[in-house]
C-alpha positions as CSV (number, residue, x, y, z in Angstrom):
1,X,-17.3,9.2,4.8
2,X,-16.7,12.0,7.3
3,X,-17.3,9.2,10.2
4,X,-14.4,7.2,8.5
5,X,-12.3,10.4,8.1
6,X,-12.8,11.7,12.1
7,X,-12.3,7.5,12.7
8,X,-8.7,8.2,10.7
9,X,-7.4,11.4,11.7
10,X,-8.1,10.1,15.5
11,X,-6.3,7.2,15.0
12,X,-3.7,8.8,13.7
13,X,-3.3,11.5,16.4
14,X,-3.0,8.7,18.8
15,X,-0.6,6.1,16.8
16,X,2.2,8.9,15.9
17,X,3.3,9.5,19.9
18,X,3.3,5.8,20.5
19,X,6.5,5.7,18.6
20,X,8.2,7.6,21.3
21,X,8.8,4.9,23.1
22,X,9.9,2.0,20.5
23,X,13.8,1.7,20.0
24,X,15.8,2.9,17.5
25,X,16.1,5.1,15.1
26,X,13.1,6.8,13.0
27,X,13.6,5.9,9.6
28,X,11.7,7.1,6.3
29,X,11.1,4.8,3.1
30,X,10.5,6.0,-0.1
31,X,9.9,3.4,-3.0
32,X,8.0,3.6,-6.3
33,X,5.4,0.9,-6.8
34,X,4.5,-0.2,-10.4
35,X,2.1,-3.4,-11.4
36,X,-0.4,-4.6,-13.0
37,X,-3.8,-7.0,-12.1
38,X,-4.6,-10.0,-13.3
39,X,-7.2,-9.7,-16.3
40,X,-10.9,-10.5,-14.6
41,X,-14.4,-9.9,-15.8
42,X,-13.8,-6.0,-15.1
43,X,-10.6,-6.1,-17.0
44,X,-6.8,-5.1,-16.1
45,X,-6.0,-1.9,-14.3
46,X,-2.1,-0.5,-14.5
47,X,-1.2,0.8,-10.9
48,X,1.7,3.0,-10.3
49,X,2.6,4.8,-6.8
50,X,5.3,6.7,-4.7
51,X,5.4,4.7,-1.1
52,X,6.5,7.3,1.8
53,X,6.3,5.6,5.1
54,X,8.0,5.8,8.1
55,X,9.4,3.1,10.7
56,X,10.3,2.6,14.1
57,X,11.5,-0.7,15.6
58,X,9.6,-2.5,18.3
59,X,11.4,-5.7,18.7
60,X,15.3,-6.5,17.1
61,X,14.2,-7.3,13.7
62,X,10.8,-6.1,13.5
63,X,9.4,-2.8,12.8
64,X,6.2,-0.7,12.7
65,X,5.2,1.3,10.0
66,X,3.0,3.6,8.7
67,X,2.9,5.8,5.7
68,X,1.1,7.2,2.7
69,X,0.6,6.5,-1.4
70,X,-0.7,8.8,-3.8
71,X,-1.3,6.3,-6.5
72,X,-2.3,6.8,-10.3
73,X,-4.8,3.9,-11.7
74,X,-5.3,3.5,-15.0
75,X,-8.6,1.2,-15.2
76,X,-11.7,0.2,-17.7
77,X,-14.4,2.5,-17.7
78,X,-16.8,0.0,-17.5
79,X,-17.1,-2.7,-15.0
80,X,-17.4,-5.7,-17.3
81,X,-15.0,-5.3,-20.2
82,X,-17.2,-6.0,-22.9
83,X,-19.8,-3.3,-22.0
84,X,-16.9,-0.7,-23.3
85,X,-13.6,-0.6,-24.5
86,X,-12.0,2.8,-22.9
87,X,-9.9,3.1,-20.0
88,X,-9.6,6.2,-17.5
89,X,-7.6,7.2,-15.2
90,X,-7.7,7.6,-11.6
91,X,-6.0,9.1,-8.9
92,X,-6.3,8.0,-5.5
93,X,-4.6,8.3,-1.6
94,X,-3.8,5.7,0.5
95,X,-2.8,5.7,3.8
96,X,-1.1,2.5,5.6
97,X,-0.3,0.9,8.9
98,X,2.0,-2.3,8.5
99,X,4.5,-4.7,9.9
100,X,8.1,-5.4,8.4
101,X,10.3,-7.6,9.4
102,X,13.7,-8.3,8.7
103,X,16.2,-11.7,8.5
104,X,19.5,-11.9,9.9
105,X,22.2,-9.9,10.9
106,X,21.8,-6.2,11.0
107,X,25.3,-5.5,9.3
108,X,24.5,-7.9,6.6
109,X,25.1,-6.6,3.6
110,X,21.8,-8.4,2.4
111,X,18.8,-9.1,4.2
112,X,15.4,-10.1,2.9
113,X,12.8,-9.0,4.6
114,X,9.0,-9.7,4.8
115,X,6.1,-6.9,4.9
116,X,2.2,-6.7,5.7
117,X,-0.2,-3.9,5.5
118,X,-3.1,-2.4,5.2
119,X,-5.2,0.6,5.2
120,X,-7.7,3.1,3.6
121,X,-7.7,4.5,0.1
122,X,-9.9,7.3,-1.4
123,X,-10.0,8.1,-4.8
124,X,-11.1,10.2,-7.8
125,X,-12.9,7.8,-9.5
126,X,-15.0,4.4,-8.6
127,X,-12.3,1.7,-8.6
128,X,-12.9,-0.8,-9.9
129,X,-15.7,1.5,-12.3
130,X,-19.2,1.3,-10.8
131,X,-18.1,0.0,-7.7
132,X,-16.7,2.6,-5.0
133,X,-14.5,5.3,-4.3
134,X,-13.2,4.6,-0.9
135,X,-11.6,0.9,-0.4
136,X,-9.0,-0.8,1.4
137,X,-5.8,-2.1,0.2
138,X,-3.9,-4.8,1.6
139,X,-0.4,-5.9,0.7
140,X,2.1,-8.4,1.3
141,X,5.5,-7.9,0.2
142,X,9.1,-10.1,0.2
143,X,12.2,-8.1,-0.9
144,X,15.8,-7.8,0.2
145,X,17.3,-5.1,1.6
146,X,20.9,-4.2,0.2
147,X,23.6,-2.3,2.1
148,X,21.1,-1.3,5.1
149,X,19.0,1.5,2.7
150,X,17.9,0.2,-0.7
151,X,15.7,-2.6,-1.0
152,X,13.7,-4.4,-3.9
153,X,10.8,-6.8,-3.8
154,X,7.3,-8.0,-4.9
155,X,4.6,-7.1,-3.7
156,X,1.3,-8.5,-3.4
157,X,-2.0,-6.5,-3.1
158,X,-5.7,-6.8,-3.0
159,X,-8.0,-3.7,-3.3
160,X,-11.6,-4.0,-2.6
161,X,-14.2,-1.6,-1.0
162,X,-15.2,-4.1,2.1
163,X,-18.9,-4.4,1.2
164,X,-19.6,-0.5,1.5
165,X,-21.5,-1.0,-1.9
166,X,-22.9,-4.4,-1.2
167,X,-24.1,-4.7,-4.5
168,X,-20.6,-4.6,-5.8
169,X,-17.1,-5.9,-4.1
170,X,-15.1,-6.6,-6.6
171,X,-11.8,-6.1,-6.2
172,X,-8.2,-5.9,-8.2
173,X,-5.6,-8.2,-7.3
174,X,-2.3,-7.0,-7.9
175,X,1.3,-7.9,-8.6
176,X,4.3,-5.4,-8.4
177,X,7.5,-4.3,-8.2
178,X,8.9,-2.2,-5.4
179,X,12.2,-0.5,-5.5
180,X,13.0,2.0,-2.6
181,X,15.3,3.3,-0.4
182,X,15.7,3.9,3.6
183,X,16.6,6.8,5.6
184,X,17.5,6.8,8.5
185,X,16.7,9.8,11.0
């Protein structure tokens, strides 16, 4: 874990100045995040989460991003659903790297927009239970951006620990709603 963390903060260190030479503006997002997964043999998990993540733009309509997500998790304590019946709560971190990408016309008082990413997340608890506490959490998401700064969409997202517990990969998949809004710096 410590390997993974060095592996992180390096990564890090070396990404931020990189933005120094993309065009535009720097620009912050903040967006809550609230779904739910689908019902599997390790039940449904409720997922809720503030997105903070900042942009730069490295081509017209497409930007780089990276951010973090504290997120709460409510989950089954158990792994298969009928082995218990209680649910707990986890908290958890998750850091992202991604691509957005925007349609049309800058001044466009709508634009939908498309977004991938991806990235570690550590958490409090084994999630799904029994399985792992550090995991990776992909997403996809399609909104629309209105007036330049808010934007709403749906995201798509698949948490899984990668095979670092071989024995168990399991993973939630996830639909939800994003609402957030842009700053610009």
């Amino acid at each position: 874990m410590k390997r993974m963390l060095v592996l992180f903060a390096a990564a890090l260190c070396v990404s931020v100045p990189a933005f120094a030479g993309f065009n535009g503006p720097m620009e912050t997002s903040i967006a809550l995040v609230g779904g739910k997964s689908m019902n599997g043999v390790h039940g449904q998990g409720t997922f809720a989460s503030l997105h903070f993540d900042f942009s730069r733009a490295f081509r017209e309509h497409t930007e780089l991003t990276w951010g973090v997500q504290p997120w709460l998790i409510e989950q089954p304590s158990q792994f298969f659903v009928a082995d218990g019946k209680d649910n707990e709560n986890a908290f958890a971190l998750h850091f992202t790297l991604g691509l957005r990408h925007h349609f049309g016309s800058a001044s466009a008082n709508v634009r939908p927009f498309v977004e991938l990413g991806s990235g570690p997340m550590f958490s409090s608890k084994k999630v799904p239970a029994t399985t792992s506490r550090i995991n990776f959490d992909s997403y996809g998401t399609a909104g629309v951006t209105f007036h330049g700064r808010q934007y709403l969409g749906f995201r798509f997202q698949h948490i899984s620990n990668a095979g670092i517990v071989a024995d168990r990969n399991p993973g939630f998949n996830i639909g939800s709603i994003v609402f957030g809004i842009r700053l610009a710096r």
